[in-house]
N, CA, C and O atoms as a GROMACS GRO file, in nm:
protein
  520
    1UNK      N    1   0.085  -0.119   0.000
    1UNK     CA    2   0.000   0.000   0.000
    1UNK      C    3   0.089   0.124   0.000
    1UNK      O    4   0.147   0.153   0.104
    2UNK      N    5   0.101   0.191  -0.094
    2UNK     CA    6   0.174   0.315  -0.108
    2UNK      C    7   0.147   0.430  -0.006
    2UNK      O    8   0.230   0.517   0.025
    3UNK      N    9  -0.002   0.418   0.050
    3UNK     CA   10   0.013   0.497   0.185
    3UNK      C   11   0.073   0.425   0.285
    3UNK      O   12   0.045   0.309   0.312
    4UNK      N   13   0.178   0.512   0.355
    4UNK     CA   14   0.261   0.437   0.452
    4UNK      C   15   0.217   0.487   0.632
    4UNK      O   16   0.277   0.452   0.733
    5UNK      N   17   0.092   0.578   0.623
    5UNK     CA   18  -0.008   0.640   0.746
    5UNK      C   19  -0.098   0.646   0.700
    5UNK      O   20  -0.117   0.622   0.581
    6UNK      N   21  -0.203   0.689   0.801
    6UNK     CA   22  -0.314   0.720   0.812
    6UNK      C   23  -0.344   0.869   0.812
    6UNK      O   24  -0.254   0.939   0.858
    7UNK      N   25  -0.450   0.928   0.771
    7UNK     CA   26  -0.476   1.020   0.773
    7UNK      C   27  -0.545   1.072   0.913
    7UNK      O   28  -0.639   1.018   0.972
    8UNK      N   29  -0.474   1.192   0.952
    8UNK     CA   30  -0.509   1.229   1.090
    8UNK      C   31  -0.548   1.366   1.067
    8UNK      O   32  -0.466   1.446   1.023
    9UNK      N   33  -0.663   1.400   1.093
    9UNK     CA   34  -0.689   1.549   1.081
    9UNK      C   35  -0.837   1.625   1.170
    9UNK      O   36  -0.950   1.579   1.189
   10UNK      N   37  -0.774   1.756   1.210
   10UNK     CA   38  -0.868   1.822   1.301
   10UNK      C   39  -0.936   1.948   1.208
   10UNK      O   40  -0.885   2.011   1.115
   11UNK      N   41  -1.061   1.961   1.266
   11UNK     CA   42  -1.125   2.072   1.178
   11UNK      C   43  -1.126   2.151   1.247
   11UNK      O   44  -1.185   2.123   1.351
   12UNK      N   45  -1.040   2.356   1.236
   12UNK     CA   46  -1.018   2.425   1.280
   12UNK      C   47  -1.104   2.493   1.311
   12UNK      O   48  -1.153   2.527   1.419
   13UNK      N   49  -1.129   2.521   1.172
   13UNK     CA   50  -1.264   2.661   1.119
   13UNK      C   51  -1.303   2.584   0.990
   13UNK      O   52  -1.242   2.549   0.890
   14UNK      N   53  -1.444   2.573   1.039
   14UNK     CA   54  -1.535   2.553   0.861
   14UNK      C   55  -1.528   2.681   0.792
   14UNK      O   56  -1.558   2.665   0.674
   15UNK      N   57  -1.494   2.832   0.826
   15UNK     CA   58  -1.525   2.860   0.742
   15UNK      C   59  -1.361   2.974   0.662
   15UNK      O   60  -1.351   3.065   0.581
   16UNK      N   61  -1.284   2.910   0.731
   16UNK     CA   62  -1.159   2.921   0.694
   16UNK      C   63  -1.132   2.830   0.526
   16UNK      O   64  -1.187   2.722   0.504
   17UNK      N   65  -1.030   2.904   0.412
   17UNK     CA   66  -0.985   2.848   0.319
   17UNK      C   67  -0.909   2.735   0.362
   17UNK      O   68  -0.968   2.640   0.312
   18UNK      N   69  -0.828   2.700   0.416
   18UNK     CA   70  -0.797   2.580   0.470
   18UNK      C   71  -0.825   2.534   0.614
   18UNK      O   72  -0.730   2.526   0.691
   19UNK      N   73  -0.947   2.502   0.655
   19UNK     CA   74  -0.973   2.493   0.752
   19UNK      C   75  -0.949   2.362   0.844
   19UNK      O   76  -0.981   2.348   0.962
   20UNK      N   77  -0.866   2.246   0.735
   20UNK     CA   78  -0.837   2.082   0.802
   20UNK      C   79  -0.690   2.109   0.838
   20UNK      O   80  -0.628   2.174   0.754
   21UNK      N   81  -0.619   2.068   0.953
   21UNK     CA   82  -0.489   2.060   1.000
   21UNK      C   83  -0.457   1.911   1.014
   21UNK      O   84  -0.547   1.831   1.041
   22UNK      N   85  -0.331   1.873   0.995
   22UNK     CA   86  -0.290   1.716   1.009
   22UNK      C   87  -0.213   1.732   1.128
   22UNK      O   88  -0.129   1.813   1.163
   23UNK      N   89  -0.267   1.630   1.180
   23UNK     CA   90  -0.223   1.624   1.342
   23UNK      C   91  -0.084   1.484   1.332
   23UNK      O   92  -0.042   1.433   1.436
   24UNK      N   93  -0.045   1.453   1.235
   24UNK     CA   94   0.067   1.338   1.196
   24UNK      C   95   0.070   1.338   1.069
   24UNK      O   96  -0.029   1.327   0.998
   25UNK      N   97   0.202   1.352   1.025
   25UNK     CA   98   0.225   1.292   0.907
   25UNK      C   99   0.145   1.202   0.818
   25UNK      O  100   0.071   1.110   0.853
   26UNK      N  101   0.177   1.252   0.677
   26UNK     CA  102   0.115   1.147   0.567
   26UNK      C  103   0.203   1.082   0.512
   26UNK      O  104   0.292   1.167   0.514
   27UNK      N  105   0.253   0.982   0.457
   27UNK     CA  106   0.370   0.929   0.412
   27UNK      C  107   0.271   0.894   0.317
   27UNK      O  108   0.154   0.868   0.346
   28UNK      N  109   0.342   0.893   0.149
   28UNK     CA  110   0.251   0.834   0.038
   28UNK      C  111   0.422   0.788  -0.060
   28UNK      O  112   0.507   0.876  -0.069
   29UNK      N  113   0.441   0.680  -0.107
   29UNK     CA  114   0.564   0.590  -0.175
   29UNK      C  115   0.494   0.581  -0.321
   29UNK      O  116   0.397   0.508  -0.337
   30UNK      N  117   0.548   0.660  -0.428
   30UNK     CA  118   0.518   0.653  -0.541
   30UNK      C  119   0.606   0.579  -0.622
   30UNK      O  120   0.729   0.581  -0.619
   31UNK      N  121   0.501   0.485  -0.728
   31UNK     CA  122   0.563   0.396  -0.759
   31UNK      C  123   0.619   0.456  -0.905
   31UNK      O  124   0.717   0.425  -0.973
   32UNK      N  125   0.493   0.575  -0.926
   32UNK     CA  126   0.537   0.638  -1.034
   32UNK      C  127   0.690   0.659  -1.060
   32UNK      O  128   0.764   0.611  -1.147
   33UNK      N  129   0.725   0.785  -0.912
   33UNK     CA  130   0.797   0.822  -0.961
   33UNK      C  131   0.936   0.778  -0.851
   33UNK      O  132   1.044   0.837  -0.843
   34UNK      N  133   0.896   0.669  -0.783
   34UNK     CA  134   1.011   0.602  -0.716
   34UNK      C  135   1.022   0.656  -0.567
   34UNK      O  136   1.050   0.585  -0.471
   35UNK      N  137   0.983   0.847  -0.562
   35UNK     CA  138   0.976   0.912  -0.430
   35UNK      C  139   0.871   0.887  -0.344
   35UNK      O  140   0.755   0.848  -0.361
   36UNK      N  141   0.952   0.926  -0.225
   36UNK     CA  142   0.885   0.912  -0.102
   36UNK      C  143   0.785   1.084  -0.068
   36UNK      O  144   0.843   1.175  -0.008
   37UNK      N  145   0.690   1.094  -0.099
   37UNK     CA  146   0.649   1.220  -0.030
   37UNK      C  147   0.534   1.205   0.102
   37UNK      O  148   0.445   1.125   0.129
   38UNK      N  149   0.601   1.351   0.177
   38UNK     CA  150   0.553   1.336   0.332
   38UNK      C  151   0.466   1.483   0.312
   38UNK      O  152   0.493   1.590   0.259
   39UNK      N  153   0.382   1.445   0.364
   39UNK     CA  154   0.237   1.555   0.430
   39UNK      C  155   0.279   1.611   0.596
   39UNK      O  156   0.258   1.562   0.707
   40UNK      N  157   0.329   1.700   0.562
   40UNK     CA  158   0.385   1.772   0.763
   40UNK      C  159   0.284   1.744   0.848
   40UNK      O  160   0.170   1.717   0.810
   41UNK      N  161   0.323   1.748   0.970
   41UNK     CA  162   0.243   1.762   1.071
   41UNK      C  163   0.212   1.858   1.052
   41UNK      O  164   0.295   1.910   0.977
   42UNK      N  165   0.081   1.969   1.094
   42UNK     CA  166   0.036   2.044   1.101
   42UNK      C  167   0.041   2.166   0.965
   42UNK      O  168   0.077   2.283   0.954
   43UNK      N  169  -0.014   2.068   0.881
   43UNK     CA  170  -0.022   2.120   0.767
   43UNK      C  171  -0.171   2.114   0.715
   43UNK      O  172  -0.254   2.025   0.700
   44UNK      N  173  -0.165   2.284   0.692
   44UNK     CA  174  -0.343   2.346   0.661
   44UNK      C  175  -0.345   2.346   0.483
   44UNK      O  176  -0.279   2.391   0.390
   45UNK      N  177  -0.500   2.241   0.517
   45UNK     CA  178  -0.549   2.206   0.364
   45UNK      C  179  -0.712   2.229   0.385
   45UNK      O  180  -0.793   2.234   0.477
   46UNK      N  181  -0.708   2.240   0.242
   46UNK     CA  182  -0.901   2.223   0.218
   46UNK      C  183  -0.933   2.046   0.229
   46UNK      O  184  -1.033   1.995   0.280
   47UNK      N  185  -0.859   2.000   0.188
   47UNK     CA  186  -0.900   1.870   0.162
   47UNK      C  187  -0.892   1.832   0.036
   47UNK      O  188  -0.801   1.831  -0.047
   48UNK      N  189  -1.019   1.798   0.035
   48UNK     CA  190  -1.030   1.764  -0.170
   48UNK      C  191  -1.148   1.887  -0.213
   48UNK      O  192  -1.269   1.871  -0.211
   49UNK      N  193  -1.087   1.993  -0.247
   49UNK     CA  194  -1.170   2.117  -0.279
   49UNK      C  195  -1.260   2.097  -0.433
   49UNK      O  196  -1.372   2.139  -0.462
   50UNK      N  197  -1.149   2.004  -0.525
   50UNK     CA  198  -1.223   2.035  -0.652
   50UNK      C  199  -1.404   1.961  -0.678
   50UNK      O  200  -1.489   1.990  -0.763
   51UNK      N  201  -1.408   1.850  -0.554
   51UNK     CA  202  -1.519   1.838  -0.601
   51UNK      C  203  -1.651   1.930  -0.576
   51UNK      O  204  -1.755   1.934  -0.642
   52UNK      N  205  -1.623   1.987  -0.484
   52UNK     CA  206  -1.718   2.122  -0.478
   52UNK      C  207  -1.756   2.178  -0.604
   52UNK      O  208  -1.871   2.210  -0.633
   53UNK      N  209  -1.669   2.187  -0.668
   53UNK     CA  210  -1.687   2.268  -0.833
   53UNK      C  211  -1.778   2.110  -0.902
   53UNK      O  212  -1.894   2.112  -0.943
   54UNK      N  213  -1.711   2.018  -0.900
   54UNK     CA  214  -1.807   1.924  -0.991
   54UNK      C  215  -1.953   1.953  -0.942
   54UNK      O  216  -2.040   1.954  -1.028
   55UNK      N  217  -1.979   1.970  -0.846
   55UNK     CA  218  -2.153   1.921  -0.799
   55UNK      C  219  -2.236   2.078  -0.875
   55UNK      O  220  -2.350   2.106  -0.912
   56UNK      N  221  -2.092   2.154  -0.868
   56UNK     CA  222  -2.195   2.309  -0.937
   56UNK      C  223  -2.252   2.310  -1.124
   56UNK      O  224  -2.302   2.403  -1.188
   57UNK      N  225  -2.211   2.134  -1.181
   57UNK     CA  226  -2.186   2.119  -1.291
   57UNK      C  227  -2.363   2.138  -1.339
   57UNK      O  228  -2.441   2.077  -1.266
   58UNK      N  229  -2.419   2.212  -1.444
   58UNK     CA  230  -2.516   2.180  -1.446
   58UNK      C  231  -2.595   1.989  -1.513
   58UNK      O  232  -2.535   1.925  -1.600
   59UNK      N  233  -2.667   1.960  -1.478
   59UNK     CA  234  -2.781   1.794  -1.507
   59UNK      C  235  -2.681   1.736  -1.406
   59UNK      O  236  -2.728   1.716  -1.294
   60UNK      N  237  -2.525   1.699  -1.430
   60UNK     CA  238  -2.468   1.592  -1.358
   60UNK      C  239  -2.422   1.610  -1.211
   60UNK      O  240  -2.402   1.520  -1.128
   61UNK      N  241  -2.407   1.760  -1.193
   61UNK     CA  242  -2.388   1.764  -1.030
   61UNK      C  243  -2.397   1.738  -0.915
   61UNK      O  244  -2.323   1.756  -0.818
   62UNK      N  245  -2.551   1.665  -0.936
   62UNK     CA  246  -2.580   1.628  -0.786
   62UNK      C  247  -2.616   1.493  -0.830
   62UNK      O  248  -2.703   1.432  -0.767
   63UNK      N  249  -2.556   1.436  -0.939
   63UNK     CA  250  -2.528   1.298  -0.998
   63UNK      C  251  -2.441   1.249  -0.903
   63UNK      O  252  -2.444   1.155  -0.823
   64UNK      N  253  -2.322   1.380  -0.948
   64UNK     CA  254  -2.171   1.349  -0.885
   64UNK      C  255  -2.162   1.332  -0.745
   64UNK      O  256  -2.086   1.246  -0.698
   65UNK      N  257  -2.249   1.422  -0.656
   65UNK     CA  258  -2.276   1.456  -0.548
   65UNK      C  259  -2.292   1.324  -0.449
   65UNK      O  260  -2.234   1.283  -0.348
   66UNK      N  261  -2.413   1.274  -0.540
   66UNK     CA  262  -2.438   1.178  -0.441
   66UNK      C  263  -2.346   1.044  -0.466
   66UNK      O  264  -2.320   0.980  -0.364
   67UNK      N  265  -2.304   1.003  -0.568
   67UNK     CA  266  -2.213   0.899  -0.652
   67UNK      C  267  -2.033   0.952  -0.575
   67UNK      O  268  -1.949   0.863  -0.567
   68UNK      N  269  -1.996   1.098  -0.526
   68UNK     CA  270  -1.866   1.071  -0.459
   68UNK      C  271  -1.835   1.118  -0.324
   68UNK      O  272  -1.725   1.116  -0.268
   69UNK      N  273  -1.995   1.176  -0.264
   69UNK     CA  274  -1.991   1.187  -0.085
   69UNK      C  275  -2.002   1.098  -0.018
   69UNK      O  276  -2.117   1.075   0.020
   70UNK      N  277  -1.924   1.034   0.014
   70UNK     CA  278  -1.898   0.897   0.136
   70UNK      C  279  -1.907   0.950   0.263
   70UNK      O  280  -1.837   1.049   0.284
   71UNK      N  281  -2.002   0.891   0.393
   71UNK     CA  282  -1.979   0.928   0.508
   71UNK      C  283  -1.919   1.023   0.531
   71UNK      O  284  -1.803   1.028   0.573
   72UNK      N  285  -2.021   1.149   0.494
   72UNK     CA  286  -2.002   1.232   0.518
   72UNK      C  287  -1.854   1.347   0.475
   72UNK      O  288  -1.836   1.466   0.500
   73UNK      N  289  -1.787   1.268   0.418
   73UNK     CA  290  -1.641   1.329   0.325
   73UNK      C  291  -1.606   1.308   0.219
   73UNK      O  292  -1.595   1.190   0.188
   74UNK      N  293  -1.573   1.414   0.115
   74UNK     CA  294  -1.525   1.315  -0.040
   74UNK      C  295  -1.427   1.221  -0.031
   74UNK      O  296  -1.315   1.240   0.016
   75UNK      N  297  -1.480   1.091  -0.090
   75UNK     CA  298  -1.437   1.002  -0.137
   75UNK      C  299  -1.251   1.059  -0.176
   75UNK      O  300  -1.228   1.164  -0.238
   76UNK      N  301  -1.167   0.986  -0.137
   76UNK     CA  302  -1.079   1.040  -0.208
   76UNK      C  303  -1.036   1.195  -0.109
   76UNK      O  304  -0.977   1.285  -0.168
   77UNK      N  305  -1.054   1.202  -0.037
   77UNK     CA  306  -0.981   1.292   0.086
   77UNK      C  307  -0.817   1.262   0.163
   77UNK      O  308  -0.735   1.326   0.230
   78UNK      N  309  -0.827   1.160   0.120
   78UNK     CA  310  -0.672   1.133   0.186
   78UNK      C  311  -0.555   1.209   0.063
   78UNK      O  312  -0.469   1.296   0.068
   79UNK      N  313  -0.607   1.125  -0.035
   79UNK     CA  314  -0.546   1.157  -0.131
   79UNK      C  315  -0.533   1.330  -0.188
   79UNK      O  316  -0.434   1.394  -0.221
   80UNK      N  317  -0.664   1.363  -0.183
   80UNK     CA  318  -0.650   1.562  -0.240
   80UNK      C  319  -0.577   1.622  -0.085
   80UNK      O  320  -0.547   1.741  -0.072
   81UNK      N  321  -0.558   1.523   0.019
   81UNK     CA  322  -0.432   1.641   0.077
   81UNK      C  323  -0.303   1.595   0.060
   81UNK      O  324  -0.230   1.659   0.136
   82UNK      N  325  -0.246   1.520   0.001
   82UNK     CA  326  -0.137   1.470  -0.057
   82UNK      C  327  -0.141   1.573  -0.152
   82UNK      O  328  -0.065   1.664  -0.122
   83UNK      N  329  -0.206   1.591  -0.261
   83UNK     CA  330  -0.241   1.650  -0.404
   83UNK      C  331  -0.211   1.814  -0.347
   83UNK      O  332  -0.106   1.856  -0.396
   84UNK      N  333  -0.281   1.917  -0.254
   84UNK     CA  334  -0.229   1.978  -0.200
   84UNK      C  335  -0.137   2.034  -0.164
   84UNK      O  336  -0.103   2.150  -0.188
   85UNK      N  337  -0.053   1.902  -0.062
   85UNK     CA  338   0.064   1.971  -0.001
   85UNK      C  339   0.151   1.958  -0.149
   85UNK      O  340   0.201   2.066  -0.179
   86UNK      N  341   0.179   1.848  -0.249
   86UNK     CA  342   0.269   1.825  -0.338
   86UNK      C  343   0.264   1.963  -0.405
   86UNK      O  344   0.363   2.032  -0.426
   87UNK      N  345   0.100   2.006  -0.446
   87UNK     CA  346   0.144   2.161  -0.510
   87UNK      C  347   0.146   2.285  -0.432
   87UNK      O  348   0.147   2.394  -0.490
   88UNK      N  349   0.145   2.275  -0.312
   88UNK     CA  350   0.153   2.382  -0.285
   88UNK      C  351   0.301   2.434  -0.230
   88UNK      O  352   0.337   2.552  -0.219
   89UNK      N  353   0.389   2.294  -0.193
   89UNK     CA  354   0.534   2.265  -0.154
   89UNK      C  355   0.587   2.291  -0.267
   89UNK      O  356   0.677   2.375  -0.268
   90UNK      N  357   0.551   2.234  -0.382
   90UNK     CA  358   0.618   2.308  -0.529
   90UNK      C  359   0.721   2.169  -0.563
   90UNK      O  360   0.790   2.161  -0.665
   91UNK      N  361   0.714   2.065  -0.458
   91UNK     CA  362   0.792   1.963  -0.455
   91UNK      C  363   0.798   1.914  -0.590
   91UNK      O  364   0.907   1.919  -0.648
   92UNK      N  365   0.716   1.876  -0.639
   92UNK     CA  366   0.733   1.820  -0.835
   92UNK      C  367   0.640   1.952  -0.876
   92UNK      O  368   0.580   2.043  -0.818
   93UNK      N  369   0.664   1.904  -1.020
   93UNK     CA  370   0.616   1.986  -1.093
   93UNK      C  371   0.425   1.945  -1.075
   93UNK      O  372   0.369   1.837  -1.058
   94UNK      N  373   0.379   2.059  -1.085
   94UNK     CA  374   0.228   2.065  -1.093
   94UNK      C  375   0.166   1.942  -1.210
   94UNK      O  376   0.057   1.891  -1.182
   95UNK      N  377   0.220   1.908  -1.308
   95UNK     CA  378   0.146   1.805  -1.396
   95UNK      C  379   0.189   1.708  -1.320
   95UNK      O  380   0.097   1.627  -1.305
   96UNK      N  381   0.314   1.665  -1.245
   96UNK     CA  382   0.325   1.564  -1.167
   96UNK      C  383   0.239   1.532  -1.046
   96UNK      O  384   0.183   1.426  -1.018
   97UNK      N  385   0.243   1.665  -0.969
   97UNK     CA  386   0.159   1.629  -0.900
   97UNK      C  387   0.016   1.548  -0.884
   97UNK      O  388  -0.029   1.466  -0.805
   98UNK      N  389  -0.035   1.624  -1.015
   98UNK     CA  390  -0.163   1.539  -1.034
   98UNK      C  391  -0.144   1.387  -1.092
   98UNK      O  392  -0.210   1.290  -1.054
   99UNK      N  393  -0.077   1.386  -1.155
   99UNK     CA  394  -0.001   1.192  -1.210
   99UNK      C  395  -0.011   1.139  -1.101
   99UNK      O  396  -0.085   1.041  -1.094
  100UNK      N  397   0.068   1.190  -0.964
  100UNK     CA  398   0.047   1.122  -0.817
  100UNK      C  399  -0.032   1.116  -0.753
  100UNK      O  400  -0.006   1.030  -0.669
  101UNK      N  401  -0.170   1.178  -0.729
  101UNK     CA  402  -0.293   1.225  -0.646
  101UNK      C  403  -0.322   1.148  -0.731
  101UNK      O  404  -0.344   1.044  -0.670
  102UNK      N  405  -0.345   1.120  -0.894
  102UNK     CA  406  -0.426   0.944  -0.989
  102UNK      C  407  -0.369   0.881  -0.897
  102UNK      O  408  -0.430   0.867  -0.791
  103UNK      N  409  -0.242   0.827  -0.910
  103UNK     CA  410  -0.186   0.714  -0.864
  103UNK      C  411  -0.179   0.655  -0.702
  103UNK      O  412  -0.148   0.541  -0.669
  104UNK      N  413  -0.223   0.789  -0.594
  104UNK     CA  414  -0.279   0.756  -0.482
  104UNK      C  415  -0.431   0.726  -0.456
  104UNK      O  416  -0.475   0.661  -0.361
  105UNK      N  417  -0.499   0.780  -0.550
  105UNK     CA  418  -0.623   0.750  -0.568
  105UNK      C  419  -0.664   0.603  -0.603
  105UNK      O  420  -0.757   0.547  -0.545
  106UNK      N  421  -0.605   0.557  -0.681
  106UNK     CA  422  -0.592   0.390  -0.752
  106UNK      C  423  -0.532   0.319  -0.629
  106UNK      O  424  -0.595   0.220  -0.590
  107UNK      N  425  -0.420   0.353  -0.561
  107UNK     CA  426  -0.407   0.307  -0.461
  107UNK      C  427  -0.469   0.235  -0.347
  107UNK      O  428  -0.427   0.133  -0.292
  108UNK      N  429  -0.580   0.309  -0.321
  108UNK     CA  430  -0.684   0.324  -0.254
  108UNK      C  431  -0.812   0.270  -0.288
  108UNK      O  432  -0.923   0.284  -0.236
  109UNK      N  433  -0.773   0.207  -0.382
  109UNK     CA  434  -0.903   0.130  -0.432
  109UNK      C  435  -1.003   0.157  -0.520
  109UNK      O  436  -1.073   0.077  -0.582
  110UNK      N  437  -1.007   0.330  -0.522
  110UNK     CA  438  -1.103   0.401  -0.565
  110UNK      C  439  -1.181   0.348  -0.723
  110UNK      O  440  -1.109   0.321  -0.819
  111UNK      N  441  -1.322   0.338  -0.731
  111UNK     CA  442  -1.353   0.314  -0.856
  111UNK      C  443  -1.308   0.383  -0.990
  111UNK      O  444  -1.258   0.491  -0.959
  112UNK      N  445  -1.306   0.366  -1.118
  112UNK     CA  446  -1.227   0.421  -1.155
  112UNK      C  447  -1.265   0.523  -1.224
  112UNK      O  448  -1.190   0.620  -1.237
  113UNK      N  449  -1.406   0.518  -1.289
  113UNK     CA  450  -1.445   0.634  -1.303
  113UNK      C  451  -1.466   0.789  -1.220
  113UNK      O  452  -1.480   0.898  -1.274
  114UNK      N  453  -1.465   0.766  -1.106
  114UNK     CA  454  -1.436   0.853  -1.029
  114UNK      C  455  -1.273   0.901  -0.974
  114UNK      O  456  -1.245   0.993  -0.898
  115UNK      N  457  -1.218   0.841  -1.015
  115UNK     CA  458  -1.034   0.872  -1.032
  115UNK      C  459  -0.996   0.964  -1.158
  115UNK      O  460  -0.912   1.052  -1.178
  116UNK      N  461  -1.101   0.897  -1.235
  116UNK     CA  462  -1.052   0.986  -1.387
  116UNK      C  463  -1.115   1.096  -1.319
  116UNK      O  464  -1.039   1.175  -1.264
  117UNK      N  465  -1.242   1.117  -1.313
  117UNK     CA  466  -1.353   1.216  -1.322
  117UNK      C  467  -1.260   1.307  -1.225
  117UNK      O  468  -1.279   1.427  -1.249
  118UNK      N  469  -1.181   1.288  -1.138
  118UNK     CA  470  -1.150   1.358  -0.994
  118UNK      C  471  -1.014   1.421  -1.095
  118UNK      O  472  -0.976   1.535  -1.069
  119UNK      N  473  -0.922   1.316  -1.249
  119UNK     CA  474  -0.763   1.372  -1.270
  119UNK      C  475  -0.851   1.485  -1.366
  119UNK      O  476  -0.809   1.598  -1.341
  120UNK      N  477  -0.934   1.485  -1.443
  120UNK     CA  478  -0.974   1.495  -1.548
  120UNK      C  479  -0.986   1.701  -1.464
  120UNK      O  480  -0.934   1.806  -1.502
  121UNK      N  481  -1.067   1.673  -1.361
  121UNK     CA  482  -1.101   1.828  -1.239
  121UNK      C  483  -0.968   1.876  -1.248
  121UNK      O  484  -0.933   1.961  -1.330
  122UNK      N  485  -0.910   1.834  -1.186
  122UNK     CA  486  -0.754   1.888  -1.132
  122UNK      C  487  -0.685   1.920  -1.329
  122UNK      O  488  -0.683   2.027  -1.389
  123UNK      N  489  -0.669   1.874  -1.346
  123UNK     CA  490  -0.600   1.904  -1.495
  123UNK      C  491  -0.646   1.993  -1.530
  123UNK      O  492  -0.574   2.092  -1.535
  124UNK      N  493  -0.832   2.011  -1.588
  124UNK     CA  494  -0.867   2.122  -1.641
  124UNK      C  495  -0.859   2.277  -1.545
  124UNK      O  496  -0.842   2.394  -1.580
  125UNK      N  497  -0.877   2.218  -1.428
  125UNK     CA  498  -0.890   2.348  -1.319
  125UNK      C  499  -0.759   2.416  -1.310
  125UNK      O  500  -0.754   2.539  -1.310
  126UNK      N  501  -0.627   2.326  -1.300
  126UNK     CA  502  -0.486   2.383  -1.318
  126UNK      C  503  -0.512   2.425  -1.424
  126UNK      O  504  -0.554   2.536  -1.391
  127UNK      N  505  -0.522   2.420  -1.560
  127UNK     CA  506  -0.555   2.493  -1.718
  127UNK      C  507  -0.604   2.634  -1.712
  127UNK      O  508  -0.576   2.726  -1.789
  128UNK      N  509  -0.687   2.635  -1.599
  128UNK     CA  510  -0.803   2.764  -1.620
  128UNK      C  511  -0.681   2.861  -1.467
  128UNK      O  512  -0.691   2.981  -1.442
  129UNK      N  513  -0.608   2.787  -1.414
  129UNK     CA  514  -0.524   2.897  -1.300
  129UNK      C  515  -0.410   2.935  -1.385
  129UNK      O  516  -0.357   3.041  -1.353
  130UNK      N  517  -0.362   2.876  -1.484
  130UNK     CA  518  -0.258   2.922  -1.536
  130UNK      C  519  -0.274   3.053  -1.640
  130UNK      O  520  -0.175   3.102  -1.693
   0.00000   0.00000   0.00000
């Protein structure tokens, strides 16, 4: 399993831009790209922000909605704070990053249409920040 922890996290402020803090390390072992990347202790994230934007999609939104909210958190939360810290550390390059947030996502079991649907967000959404 390429995650080498668990995800540990406290909610600060809901209504803070990064309002989740990691109370321990994330360790994630890419097979992609051979590296080891670590998520700090006390490192402030949204989580997995982009699916917020999918559910605003018009007909399929609250398709998506209900098809990738798991108990109460997106599906795929461990992984968009990996995806996070990798771009916001600047550690690889931004197209890498997202190659790794797929490849922790698959990791994880995740179905797969919702892995694409989640690289497919992140790709076009980096497109539209640049």
């Amino acid at each position: 399993m390429p995650f080498h922890t668990q995800l540990e996290v406290r909610l600060l402020n809901d209504r803070s831009v990064y309002p989740w803090m990691t109370l321990s390390p994330l360790v994630f072992e890419s097979d992609l790209t051979g590296g080891s990347y670590t998520v700090p202790r006390y490192f402030r994230t949204d989580g997995a922000s982009l699916p917020a934007a999918l559910v605003a999609l018009p007909v399929i939104g609250p398709m998506l909605f209900a098809r990738y909210f798991g108990s109460g958190v997106w599906l795929g939360f461990r992984s968009g704070v990996l995806h996070d810290s990798l771009l916001r550390s600047g550690e690889v390059p931004k197209h890498l990053a997202h190659k790794i947030f797929r490849e922790a996502l698959y990791s994880e079991g995740y179905p797969e249409d919702l892995i694409e649907t989640y690289y497919a967000a992140v790709v076009d959404y980096s497109k539209l920040k640049d």
